[in-house]
TISELO-658665 format. One record per atom (N, C-alpha, C): x, y, z; residue in three letters. Coordinates in pm, whole numbers, plus 50000, padded with zeros to 5 digits. Layout:
REM TISELO-658665
XYZALA
...
REM end
This chain:
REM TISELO-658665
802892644248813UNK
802912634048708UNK
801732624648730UNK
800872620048650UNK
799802617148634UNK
800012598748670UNK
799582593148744UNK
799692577248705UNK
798992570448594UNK
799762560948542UNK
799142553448429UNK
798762542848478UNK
797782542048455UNK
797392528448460UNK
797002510748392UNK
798132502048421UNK
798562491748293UNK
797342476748321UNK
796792478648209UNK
796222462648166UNK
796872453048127UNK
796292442548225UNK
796672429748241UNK
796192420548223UNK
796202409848101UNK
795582399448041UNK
795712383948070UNK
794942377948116UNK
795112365348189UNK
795042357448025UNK
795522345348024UNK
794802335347906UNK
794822324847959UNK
794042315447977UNK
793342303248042UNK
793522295647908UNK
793542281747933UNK
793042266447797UNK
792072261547904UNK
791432255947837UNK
790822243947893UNK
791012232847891UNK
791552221147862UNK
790802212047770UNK
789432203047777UNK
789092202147647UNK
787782203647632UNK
787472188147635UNK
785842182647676UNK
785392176547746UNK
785102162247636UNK
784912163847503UNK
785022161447442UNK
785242162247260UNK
784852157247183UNK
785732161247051UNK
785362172847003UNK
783912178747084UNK
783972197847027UNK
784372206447065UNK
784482210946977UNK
785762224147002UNK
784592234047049UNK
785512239347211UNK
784952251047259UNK
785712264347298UNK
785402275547207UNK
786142284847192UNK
786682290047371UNK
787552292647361UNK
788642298447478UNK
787852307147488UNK
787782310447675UNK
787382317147718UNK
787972327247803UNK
787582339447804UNK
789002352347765UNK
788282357547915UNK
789362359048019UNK
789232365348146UNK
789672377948191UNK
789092390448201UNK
789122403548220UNK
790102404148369UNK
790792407148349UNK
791622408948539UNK
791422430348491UNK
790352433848522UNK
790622450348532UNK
790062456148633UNK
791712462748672UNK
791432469948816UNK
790352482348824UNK
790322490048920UNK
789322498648946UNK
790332509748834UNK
791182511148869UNK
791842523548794UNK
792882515448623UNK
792762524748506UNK
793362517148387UNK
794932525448341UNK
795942516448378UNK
797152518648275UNK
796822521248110UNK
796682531248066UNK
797022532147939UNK
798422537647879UNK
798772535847777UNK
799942540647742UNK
800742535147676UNK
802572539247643UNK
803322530847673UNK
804402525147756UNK
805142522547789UNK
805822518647855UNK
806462532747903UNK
806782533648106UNK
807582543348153UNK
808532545748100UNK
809282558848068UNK
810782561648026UNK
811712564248107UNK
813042564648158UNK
813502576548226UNK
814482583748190UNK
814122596848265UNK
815842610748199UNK
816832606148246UNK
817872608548177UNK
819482610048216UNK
819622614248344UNK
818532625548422UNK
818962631848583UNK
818692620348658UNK
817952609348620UNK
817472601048690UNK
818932583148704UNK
819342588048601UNK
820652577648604UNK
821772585948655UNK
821922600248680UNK
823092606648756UNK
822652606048881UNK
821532602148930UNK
821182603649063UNK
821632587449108UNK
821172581849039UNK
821352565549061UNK
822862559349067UNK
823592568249034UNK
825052569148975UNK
826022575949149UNK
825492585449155UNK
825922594949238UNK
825602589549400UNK
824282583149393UNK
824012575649526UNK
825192561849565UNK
825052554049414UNK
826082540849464UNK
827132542149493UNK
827912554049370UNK
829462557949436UNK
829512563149607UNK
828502567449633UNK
828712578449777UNK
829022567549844UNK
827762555849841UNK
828012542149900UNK
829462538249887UNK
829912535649789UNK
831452529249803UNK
832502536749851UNK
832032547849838UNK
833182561049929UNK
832802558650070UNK
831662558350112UNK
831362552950283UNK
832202545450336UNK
831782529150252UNK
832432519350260UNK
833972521050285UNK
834222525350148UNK
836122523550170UNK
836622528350271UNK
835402546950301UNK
836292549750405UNK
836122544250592UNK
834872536250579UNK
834862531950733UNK
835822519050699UNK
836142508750597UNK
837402503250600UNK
838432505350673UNK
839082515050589UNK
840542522950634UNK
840532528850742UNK
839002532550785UNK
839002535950924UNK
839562529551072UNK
838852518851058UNK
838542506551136UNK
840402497651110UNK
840592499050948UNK
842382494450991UNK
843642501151079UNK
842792515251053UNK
843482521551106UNK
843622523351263UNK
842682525251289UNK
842292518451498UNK
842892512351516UNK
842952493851438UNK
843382488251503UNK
844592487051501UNK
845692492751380UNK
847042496851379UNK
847832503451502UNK
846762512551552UNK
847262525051628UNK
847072516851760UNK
845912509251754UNK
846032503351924UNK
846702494451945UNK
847522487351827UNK
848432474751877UNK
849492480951930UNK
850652487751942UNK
851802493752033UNK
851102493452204UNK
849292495052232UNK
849632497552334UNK
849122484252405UNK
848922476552298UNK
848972458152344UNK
850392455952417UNK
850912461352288UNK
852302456552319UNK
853002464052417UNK
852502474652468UNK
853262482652603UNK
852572473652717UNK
851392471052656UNK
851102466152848UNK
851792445752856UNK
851732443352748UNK
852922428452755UNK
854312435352780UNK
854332445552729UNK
856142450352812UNK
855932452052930UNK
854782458452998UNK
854762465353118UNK
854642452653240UNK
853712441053145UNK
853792426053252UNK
855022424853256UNK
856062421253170UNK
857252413753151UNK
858152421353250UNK
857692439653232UNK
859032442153312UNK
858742445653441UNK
857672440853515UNK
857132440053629UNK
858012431753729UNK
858062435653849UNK
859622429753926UNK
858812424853966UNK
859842411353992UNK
860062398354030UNK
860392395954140UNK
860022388654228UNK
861462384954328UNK
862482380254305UNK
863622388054359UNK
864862383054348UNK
865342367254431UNK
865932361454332UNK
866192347554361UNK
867582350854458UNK
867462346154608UNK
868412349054711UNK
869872345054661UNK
870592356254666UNK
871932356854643UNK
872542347654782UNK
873722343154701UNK
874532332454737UNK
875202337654834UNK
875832335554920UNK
877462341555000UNK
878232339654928UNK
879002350854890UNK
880302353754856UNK
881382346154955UNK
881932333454882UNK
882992330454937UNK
884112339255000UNK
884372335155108UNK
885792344255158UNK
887022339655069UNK
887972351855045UNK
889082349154921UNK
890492341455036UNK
890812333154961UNK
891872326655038UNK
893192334755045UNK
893692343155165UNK
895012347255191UNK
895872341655135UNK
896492348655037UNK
897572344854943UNK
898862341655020UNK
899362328454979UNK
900372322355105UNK
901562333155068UNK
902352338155196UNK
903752345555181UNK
904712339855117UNK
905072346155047UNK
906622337154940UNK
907852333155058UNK
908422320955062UNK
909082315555127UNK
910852321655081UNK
911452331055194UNK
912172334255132UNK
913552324255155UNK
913912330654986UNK
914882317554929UNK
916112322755056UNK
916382305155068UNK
917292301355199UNK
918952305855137UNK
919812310955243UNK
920892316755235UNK
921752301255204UNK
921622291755291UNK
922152282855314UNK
921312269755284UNK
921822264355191UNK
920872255455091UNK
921772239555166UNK
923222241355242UNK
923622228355276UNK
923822231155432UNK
924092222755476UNK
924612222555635UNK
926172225955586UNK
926632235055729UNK
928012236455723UNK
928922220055689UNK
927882207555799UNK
928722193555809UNK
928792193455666UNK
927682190155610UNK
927772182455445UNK
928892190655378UNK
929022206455355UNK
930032211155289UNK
931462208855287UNK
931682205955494UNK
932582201055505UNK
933212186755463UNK
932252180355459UNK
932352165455414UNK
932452164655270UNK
932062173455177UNK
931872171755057UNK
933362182255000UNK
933782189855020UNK
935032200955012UNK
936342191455059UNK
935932187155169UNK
937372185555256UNK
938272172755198UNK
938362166155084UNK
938802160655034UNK
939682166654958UNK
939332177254898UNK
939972181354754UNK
940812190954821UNK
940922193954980UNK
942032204055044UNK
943312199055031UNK
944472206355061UNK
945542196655112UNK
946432210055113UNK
947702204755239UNK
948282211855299UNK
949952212855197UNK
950552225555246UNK
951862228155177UNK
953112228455284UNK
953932222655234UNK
955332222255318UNK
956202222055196UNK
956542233955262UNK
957662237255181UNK
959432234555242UNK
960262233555129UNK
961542225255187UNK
962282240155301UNK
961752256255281UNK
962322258755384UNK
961542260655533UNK
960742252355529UNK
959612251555626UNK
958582259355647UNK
958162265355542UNK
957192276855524UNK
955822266155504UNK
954812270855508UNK
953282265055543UNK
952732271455449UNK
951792262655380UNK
950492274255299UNK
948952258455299UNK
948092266055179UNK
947362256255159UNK
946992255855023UNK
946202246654965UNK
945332245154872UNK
944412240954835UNK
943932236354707UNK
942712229054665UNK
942882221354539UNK
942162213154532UNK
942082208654375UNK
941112214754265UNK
941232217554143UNK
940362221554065UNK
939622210253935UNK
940462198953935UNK
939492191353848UNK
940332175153917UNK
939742164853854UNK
940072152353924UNK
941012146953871UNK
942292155653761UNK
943362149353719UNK
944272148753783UNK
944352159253924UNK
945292166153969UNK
945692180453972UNK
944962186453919UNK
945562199253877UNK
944932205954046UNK
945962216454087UNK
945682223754220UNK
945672236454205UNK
945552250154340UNK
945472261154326UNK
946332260154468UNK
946782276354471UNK
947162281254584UNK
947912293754554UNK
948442299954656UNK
948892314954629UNK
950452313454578UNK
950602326554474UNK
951602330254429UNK
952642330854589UNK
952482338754633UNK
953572338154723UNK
954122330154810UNK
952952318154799UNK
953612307854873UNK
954552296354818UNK
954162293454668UNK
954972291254610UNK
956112295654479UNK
956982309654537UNK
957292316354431UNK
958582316054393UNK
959352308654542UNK
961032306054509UNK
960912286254490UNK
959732287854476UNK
960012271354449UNK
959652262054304UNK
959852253754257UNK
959382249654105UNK
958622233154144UNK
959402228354294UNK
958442215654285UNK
958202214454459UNK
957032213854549UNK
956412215854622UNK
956102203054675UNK
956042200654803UNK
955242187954889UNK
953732198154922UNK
953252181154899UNK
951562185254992UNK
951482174955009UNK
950382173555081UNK
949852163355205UNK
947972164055200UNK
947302150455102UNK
946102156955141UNK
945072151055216UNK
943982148455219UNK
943072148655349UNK
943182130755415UNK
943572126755295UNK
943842108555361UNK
945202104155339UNK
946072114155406UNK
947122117355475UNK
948222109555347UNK
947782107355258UNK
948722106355126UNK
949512121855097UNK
950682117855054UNK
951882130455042UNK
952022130054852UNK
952702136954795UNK
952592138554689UNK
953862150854637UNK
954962148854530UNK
954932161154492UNK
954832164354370UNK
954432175954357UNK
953392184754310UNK
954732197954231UNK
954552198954103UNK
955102206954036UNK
954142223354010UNK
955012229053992UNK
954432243854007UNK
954072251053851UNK
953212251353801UNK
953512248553653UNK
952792265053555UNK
952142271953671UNK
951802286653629UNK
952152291953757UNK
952472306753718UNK
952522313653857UNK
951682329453773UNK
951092340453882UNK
951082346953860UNK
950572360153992UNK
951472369153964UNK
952062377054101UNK
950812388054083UNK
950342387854018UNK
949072400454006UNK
947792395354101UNK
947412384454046UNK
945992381154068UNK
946842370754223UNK
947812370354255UNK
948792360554354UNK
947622344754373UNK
947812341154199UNK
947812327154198UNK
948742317954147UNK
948862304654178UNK
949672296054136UNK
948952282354089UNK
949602276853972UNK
948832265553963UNK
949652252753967UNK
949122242554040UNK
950532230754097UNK
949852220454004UNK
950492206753986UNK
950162194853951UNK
950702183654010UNK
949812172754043UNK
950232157454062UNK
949462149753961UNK
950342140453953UNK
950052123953901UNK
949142116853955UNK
947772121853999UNK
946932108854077UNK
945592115154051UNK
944492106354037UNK
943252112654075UNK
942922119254167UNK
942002125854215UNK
941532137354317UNK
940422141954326UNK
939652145354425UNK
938832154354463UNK
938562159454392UNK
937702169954376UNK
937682187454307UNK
936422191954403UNK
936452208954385UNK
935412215954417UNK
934962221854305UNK
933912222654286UNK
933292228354197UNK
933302247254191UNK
932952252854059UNK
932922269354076UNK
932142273754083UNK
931432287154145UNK
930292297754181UNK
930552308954074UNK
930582310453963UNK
930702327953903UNK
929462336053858UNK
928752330854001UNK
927932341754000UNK
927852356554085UNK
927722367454053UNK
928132382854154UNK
927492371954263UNK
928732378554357UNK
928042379454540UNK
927252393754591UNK
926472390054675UNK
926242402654754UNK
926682403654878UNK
926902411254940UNK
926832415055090UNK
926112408855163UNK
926932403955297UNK
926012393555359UNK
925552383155302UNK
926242376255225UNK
926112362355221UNK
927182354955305UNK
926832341755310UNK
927462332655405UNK
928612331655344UNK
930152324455382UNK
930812322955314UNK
931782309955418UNK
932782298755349UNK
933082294255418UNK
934452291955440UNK
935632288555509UNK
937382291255465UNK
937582278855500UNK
938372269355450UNK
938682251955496UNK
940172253455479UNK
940882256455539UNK
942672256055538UNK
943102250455640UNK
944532257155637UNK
945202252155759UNK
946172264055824UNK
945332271955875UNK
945902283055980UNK
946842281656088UNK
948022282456076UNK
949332278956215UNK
949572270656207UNK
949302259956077UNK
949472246756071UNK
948182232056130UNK
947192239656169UNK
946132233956207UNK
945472229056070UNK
945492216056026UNK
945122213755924UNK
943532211555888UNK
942792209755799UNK
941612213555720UNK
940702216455845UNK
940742231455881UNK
940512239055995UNK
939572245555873UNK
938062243655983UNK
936212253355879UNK
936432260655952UNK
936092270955891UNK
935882285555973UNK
934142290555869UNK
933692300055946UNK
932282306055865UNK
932542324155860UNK
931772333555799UNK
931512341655780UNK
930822350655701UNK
930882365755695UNK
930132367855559UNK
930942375655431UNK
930342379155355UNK
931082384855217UNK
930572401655255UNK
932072406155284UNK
931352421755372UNK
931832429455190UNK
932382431155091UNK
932782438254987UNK
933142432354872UNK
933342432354764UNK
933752426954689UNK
934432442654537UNK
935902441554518UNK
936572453354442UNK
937032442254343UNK
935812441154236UNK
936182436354092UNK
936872425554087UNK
937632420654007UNK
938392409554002UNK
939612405454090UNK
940082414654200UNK
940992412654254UNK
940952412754414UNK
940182418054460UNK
940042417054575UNK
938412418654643UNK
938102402054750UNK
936882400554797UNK
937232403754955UNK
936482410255006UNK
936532406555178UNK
935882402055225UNK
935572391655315UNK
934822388155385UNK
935332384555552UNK
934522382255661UNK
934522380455793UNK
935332364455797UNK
935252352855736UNK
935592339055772UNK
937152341855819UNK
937262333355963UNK
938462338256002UNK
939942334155908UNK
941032335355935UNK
941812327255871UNK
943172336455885UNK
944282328555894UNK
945562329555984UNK
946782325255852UNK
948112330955916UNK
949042325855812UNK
949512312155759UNK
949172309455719UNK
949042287855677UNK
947762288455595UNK
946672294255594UNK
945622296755552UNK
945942302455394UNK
946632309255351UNK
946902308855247UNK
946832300255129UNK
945792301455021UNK
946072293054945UNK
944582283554952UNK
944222290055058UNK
942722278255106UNK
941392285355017UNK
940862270654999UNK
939522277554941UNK
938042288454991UNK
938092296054950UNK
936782302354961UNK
935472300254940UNK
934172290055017UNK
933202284954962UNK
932292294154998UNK
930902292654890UNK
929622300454928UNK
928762290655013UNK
927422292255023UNK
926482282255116UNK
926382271255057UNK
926942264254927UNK
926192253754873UNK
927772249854875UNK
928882249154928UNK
929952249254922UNK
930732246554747UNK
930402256354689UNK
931062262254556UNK
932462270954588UNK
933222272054498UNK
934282278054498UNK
934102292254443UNK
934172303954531UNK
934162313154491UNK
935412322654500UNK
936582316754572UNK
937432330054565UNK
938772317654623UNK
939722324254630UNK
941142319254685UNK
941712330254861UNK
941912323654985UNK
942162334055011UNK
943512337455069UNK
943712347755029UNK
945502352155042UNK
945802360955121UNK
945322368355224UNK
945682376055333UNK
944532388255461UNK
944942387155539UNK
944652392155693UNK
944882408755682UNK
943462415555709UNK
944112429255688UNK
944072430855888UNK
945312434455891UNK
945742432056051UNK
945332443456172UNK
944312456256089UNK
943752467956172UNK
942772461256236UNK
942152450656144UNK
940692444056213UNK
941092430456220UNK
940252431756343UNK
939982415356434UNK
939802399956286UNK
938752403156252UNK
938302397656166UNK
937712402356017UNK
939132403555941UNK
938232408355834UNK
939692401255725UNK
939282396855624UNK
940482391355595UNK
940212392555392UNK
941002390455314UNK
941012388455172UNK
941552375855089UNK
940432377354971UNK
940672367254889UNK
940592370654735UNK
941262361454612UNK
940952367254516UNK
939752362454459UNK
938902368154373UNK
937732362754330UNK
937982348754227UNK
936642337854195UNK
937042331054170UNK
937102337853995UNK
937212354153930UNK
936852345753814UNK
938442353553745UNK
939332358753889UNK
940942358053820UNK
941562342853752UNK
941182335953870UNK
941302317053861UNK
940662315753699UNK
939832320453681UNK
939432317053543UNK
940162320353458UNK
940412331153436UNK
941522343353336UNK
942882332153328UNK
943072328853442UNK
944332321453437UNK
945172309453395UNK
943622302353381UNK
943612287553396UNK
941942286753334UNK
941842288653239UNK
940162288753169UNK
939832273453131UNK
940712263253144UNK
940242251853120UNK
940352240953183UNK
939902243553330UNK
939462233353421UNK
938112230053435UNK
937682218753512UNK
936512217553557UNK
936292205653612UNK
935582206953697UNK
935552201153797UNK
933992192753785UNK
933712180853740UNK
932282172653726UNK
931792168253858UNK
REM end
């Protein structure tokens, strides 16, 4: 393709020196070589090329963009592994304490058989005893069951009789009417006219080997303590226990350790030394269900 070569026209003024006019003077600027012609054109291949270069450019571009986001996407997890890997970097352990020693658990105190002294029971019982004389000189004993007067003692001691002497612990005499009897459970129930004593009742089961206590008057030995234990007990009618006790003894009360009334006792089984019977206290109940003793 041939070069053209383009002329270029300067135009200068002057102004002029005074009021005559002096024609403009016209300055040649021409190079060694002359533009003739007209103006360059260009083809359509020449705007697909121009076209095709800028897009390539913006395809570069976008893609070292997305490039470069993408790096740095992928390398942040392993930022974040090596801040995990500081964090979970061991430590020294902050010195453990001593384990207190555990305090030996105190032994359970086992519950006491005997919650009174034999004295106090005796002192607290032996009021509400009192002795039987009978008009053909036969002996027994008893007790009181509430503070009106009302008493206990055995069927057989009072069974040919309807009105009874007793004698009780502050040697006051009294007589005393016979006013239930009953030959099964061999209780009797007496009455006087005066205030009184009482012992209180136990109807709770006994076991074996508990303490037990007898306050009568054996051979006529009056409010005679005896101790022992509760060796059996056959339902409502018959208790055994060890507390000694003799013929006069009849009729005497049966206490547990807190001196409660638990039984009546009415006879000596005579193979053994010491082993003797009473009825439980809760025939006395069956019989007479509305005493009590405060």
């Amino acid at each position: 393709m041939t070069p053209q070569i383009l002329t270029i026209k300067f135009m200068a003024t002057r102004r002029p020196r005074s009021n005559s006019r002096t024609p403009p003077v016209e300055i040649d600027a021409q190079p060694q070589s002359k533009i003739t012609g007209d103006a360059p054109s260009f083809s359509p291949a020449w705007y697909w090329s121009i076209g095709f270069v800028a897009i390539s450019l913006l395809a570069a571009y976008s893609l070292s963009t997305f490039l470069q986001g993408h790096m740095m996407a992928t390398s942040q997890p392993n930022i974040s592994r090596k801040s995990d890997d500081i964090e979970s970097q061991p430590t020294s352990p902050a010195p453990k304490q001593p384990k207190q020693p555990k305090q030996p658990k105190q032994p359970k105190q086992p519950k006491e058989e005997i919650t009174k002294s034999p004295k106090h029971i005796y002192a607290a019982v032996n009021p509400a005893v009192f002795t039987i004389y009978n008009l053909d000189g036969s002996q027994g004993s008893g007790f009181f069951i509430d503070q009106n007067g009302t008493g206990v003692t055995n069927h057989h001691v009072v069974k040919d009789f309807a009105v009874i002497r007793i004698k009780i612990s502050d040697n006051r005499q009294f007589d005393a009417k016979v006013i239930r009897k009953d030959e099964q459970s061999d209780l009797a129930i007496i009455s006087i006219a005066a205030p009184v004593s009482c012992i209180p009742i136990n109807t709770q089961s006994l076991r074996s080997g508990e303490i037990v206590y007898a306050l009568g008057s054996p051979l006529g030995m009056e409010h005679t303590f005896t101790n022992g234990i509760v060796s059996r007990q056959e339902g409502k009618l018959n208790l055994f226990h060890t507390a000694a006790i003799a013929p006069g003894s009849s009729g005497s009360p049966l206490l547990d350790s807190e001196g409660k009334l638990i039984g009546i006792n009415k006879a000596v089984i005579t193979k053994f030394t010491a082993l003797a019977i009473a009825t439980p206290v809760q025939a006395l109940q069956e019989l007479y269900p509305n005493f009590n003793c405060q």
